[in-house]
C-alpha positions as CSV (number, residue, x, y, z in Angstrom):
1,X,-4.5,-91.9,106.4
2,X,-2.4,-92.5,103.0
3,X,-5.1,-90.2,101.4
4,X,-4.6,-87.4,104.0
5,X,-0.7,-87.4,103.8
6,X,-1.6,-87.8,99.8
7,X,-3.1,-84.6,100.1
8,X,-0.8,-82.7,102.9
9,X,2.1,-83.9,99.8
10,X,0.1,-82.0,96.8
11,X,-0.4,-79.3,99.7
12,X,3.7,-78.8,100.2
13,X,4.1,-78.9,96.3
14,X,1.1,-75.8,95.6
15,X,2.4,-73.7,98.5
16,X,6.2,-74.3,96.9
17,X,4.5,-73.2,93.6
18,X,2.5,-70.1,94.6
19,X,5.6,-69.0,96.9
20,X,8.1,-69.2,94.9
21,X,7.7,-65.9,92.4
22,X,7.5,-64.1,96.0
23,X,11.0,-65.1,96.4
24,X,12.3,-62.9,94.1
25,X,11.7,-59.8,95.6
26,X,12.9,-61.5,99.2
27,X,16.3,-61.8,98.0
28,X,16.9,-57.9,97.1
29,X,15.0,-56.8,100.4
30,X,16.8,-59.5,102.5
31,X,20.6,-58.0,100.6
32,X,19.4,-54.4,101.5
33,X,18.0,-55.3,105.1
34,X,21.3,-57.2,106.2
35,X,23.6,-54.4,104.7
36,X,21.3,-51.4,106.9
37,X,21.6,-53.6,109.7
38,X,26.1,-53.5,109.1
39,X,25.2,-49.4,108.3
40,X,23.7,-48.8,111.4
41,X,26.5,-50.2,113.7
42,X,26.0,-54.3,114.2
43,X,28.1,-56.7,114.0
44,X,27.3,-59.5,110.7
45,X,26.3,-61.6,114.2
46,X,24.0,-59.2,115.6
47,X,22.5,-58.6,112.3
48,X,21.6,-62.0,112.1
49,X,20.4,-63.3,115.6
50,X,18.0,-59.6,115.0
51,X,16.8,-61.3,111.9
52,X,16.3,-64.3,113.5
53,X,14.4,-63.3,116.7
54,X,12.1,-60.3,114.7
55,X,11.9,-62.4,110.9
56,X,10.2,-59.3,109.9
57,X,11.6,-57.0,107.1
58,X,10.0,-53.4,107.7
59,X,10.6,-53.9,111.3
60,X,14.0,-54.8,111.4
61,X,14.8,-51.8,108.7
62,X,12.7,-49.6,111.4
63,X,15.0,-50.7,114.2
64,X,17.8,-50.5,112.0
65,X,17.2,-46.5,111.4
66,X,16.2,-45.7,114.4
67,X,19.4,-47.1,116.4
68,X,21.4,-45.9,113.9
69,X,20.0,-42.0,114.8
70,X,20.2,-43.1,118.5
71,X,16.9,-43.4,119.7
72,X,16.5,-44.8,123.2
73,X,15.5,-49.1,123.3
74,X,12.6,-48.0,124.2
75,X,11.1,-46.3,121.1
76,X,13.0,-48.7,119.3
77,X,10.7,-51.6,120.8
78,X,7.7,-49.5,120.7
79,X,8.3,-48.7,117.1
80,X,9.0,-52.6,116.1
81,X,5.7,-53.2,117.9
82,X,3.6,-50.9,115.8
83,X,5.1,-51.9,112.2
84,X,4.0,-55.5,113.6
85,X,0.4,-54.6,114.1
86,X,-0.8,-56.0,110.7
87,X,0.5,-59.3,112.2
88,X,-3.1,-59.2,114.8
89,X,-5.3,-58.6,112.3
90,X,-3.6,-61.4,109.9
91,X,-3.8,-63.5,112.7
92,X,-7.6,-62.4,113.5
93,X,-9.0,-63.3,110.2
94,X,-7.1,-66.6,109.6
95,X,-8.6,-67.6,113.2
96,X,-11.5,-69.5,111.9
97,X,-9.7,-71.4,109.4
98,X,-7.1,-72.8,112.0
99,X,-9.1,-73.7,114.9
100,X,-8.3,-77.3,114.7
101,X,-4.7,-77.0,114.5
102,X,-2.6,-78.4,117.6
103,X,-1.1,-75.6,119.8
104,X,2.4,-76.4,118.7
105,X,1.8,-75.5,115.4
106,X,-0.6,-72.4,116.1
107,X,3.0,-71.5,118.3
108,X,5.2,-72.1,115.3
109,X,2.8,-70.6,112.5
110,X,2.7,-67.2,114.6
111,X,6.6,-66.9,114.8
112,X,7.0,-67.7,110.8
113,X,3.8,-65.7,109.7
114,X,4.5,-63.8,106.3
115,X,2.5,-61.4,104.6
116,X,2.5,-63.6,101.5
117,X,1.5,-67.2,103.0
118,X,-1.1,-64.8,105.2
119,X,-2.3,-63.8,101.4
120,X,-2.0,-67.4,99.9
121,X,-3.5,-68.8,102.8
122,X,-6.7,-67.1,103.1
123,X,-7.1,-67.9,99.7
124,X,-6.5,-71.6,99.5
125,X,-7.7,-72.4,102.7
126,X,-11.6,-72.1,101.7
127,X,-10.8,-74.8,99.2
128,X,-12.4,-78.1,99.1
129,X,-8.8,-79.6,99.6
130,X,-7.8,-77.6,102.6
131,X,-10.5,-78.8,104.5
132,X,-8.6,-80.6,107.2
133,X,-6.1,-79.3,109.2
134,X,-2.8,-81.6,108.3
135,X,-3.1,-80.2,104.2
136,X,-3.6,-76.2,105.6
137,X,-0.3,-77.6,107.8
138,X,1.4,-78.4,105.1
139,X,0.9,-76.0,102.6
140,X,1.3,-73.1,105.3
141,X,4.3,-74.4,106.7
142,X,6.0,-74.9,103.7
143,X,5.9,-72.3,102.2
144,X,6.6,-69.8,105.3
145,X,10.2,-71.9,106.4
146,X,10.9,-71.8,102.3
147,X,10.6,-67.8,102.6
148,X,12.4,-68.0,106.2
149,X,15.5,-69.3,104.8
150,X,15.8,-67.5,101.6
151,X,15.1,-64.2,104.0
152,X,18.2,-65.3,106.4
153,X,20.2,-66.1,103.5
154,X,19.6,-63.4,102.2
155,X,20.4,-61.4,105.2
156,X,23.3,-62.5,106.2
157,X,24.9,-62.4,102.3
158,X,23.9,-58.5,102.8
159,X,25.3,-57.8,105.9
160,X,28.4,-59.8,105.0
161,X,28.8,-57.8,102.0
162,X,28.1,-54.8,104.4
163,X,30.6,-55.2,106.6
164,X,33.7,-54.8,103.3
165,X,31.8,-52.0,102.1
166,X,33.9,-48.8,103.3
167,X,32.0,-46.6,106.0
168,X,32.9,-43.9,102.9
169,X,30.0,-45.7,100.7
170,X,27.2,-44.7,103.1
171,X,24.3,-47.4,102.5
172,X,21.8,-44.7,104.8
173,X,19.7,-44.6,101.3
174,X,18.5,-48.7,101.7
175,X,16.2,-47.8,104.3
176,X,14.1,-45.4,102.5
177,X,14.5,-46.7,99.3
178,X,13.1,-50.1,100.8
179,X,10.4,-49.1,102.9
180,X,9.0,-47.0,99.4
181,X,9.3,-50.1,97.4
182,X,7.2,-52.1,100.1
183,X,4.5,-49.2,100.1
184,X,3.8,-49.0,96.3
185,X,3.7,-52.9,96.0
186,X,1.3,-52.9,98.5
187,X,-1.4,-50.6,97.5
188,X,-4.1,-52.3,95.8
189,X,-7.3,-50.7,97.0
190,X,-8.5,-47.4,98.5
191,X,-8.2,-48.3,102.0
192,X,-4.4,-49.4,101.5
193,X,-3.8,-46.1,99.2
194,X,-5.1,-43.9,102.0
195,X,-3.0,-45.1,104.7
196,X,0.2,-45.0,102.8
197,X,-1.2,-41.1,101.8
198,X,-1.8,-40.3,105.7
199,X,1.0,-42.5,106.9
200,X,3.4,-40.4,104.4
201,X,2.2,-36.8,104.9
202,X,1.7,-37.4,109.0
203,X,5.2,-38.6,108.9
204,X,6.6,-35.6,106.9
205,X,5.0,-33.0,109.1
206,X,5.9,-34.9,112.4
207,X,9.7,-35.2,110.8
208,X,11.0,-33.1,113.9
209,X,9.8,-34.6,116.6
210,X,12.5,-35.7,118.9
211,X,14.0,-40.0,119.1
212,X,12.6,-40.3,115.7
213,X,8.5,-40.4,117.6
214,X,7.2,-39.2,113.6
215,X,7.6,-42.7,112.5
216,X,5.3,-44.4,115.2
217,X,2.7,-41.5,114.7
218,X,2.7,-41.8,111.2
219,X,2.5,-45.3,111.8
220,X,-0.5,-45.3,113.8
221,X,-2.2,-42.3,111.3
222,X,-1.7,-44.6,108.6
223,X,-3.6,-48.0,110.0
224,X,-6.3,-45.1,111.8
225,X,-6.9,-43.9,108.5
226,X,-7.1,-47.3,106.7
227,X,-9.2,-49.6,109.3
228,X,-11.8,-45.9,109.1
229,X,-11.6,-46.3,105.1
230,X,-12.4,-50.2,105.3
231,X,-15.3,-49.9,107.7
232,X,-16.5,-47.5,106.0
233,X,-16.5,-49.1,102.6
234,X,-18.5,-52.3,104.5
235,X,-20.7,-50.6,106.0
């Protein structure tokens, strides 16, 4: 037993020191997802309890657009769903690797799932080290609440700092700006490339359809076309 929590301890401290350089780009998004949120009409409080309930940066700056153009809940929701996707098959693939865990912390992991713990996790998990479930606990959970509290933190500092910003100083340029700053960091292969291609022309031609629908078909073009690209590269 002292040799397990021996380990889940050296678990905490590598998730804290492969985490931590992600941090740095949290803080900006967080500042610029808080002050969208202030742009498109909420209260610093309603910002916030929308950060806490979604934790989920492109999807909160998706909800924020679209309720700022006034698109119905319902497109809203359905639109929040479909920037979410990734989240199944993140979930799909770390399956095997977290069969043993307890259902409380499978119920906690899946509300505080990140892309970069999904990324760090799939990596150290298939080492000799990780091989029990309290060290994958530890390293996993550690490093997700780290990123959950610099994200809120970072949140609320943006929206506070929204709210004294005069509606003169329109902050409607965040949203792009952060969603293209998302996209490039995250192309790192052919499949990835070609989704953000088709997801980028199909939303520029479907631009006029009406409650702001372009953005969940160019959603769905965009994973279509790189799930095809992926399978087709395995096969």
């Amino acid at each position: 037993m002292a040799l397990l929590k021996e380990h889940a301890q050296s678990a905490a401290s590598q998730s804290i020191s492969d985490v931590w350089p992600s941090l740095l780009g949290v803080v900006p998004f967080g500042l610029i997802t808080g002050a969208a949120g202030v742009s498109a009409g909420l209260s610093v409080l309603q910002t916030m309890a929308s950060s806490v309930v979604l934790f989920a940066g492109a999807a909160q700056l998706a909800a924020y657009q679209l309720m700022d153009s006034g698109s119905p809940m319902l497109v809203v929701v359905l639109t929040v769903a479909v920037v979410n996707l990734r989240y199944l098959m993140y979930s799909a693939s770390l399956a095997p690797l977290l069969a043993d865990w307890k259902r409380t912390w499978k119920v906690v992991g899946a509300y505080i799932m990140v892309d970069q713990l999904y990324a760090l996790s799939l990596h150290r998990f298939r080492e000799e080290r990780f091989s029990s479930p309290l060290p994958r606990w530890a390293y996993y959970i550690t490093g997700s609440a780290l990123t959950w509290v610099v994200w809120q933190g970072a949140v609320w500092v943006g929206a506070w700092l929204g709210a004294k910003v005069p509606p003169s100083w329109s902050l409607d340029f965040a949203i792009p700006l952060s969603f293209m700053a998302m996209v490039f960091a995250s192309i790192r292969d052919r499949p990835t490339a070609a989704a953000a291609l088709v997801g980028g022309l199909a939303a520029m031609f479907a631009a006029t359809l009406p409650y702001n629908l372009g953005l969940i078909v160019a959603s769905l073009a965009g994973i279509v076309a790189g799930m095809w690209l992926e399978r087709s590269r395995s096969a």
